[in-house]
N, C-alpha and C positions, 0 to 999 in steps of 0.2 A: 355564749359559745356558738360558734358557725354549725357544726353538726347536731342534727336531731337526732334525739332520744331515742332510742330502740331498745327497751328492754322486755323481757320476758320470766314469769313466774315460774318457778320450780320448786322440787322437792331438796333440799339439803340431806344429804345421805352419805357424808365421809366414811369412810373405815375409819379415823378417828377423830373425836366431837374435838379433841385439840386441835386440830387445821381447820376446824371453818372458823369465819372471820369475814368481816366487812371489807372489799377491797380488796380480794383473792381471786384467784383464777379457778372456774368449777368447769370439769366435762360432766358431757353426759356417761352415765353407768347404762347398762344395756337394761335396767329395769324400767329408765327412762326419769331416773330421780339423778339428783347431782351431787360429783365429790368434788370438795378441793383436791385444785392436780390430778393427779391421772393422767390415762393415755388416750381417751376416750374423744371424743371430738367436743370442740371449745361450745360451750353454754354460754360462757357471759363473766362478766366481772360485778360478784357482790356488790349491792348498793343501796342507798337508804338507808343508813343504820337508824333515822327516825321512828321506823316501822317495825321496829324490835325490842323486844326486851330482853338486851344484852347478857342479866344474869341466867338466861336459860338456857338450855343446850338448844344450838340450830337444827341435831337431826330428825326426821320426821316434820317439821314447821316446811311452812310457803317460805320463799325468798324472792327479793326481784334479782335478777341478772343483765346487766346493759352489756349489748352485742354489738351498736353504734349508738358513740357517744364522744363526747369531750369529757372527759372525768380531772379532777383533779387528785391527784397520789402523792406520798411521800414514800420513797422508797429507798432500798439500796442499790448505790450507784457509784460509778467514779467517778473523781474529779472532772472529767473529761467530755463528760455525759453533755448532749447537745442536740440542737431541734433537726431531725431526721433519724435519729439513731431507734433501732429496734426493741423493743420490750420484750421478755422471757419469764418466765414462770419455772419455781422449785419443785420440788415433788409434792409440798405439803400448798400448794398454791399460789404462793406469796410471789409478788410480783420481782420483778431485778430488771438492772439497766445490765447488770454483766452475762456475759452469755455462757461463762461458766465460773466456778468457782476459783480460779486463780493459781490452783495445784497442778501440777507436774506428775507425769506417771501413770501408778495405781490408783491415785488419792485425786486425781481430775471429773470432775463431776459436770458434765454438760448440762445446762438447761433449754429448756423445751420453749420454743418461740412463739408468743403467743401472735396467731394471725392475724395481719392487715392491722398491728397496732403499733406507733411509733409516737415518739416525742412528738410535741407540738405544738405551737403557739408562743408561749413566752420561753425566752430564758433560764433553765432549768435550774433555781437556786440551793449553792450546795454547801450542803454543811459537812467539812471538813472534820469534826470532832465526831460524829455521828457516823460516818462515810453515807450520808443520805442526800436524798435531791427531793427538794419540794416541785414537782414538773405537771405539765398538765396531758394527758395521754390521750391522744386520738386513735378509738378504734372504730374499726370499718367495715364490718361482718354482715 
């Protein structure tokens, strides 16, 4: 990959140990530890799940966070989904190609855009049964 690796070590510290995850979107909390989602300013996207032992809860543990990077993601996305298009993050972290949930009204739920990161490189391949994209994501923090 063209971009070098920038990541940084931090604390895992959700409000709940169900939203962290490898490959998620974490702010900083003002105690200077990290949640997935939030409103907090961007930390990094989860990485290395090598460096883990997946059966344990994340919070209180070290974690890495890449701030610039080429990653590679499967996420949820539309058919449509294409190399420039913006990346977004839910509340619980997870990453999305849609930049809200698709509802109308009351029930419209915007997601939060994660900075300076966008599709990139290959052609984002989608699996229409799944509504997911295997896409490779360049961020630039």
């Amino acid at each position: 990959f063209a971009t070098p690796l920038v990541a940084y070590a931090g604390l895992f510290n959700s409000t709940s140990e169900a939203d962290n995850g490898i490959g998620k979107v974490y702010t900083h909390k003002t105690d200077g530890t990290f949640q997935a989602g939030g409103n907090g300013k961007f930390a990094g996207i989860s990485i290395n799940p090598k460096a883990y032992n997946l059966d344990l809860p994340f919070n209180g543990r070290q974690g890495e966070f890449a701030r610039r990077a080429e990653i590679g993601l499967v996420i949820e996305a539309p058919s449509t989904v294409a190399i420039g298009d913006k990346l977004y993050y839910k509340a619980d972290g997870e990453i999305t190609a849609n930049k809200d949930n698709g509802l109308t009204d009351g029930d419209k739920v915007e997601y939060t855009e994660i900075p300076n990161c966008l599709v990139a490189r290959n052609v984002p391949l989608y699996d229409a049964d799944e509504e997911k994209a295997t896409l490779v994501a360049s961020i630039l923090n």
